[in-house]
C-alpha positions, 0 to 999 in steps of 0.5 A: 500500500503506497502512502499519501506523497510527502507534504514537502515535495514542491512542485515545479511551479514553487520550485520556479517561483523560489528560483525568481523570488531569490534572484530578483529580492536584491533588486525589490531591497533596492526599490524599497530602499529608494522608495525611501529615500526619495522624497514623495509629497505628503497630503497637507492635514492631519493624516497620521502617518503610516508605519513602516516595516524594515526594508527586507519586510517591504521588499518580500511584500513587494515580490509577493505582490509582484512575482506571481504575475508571473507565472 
């Protein structure tokens, strides 16, 4: 009797998608990274200020909204 195939055996499609999301992350850090440091316009009012996670946090967030168009 053959058991059930073993949970973490990925796929090829996830084995694609780690591929791309290691190889492209340094260039999501370095958009992260000049998204801060280029001044963008603030909306005049009491608005309270979002807070923001570490680059590497903004950069993952930026590839998983990103990479799966891909595929």
């Amino acid at each position: 009797m053959k058991s059930a195939p073993h949970s973490h055996i990925l796929t090829k499609r996830e084995r694609d998608f780690r591929v791309v999301f290691i190889m492209s992350f340094p260039l999501f850090v370095v958009g992260a990274l000049a998204e801060r440091m280029i001044p963008q316009s603030r909306p005049v009012g009491p608005m309270p200020r979002r807070r923001r996670g570490s680059i590497f946090a903004e950069a993952k967030a930026a590839a998983y909204r990103t990479l799966p168009y891909a595929f």
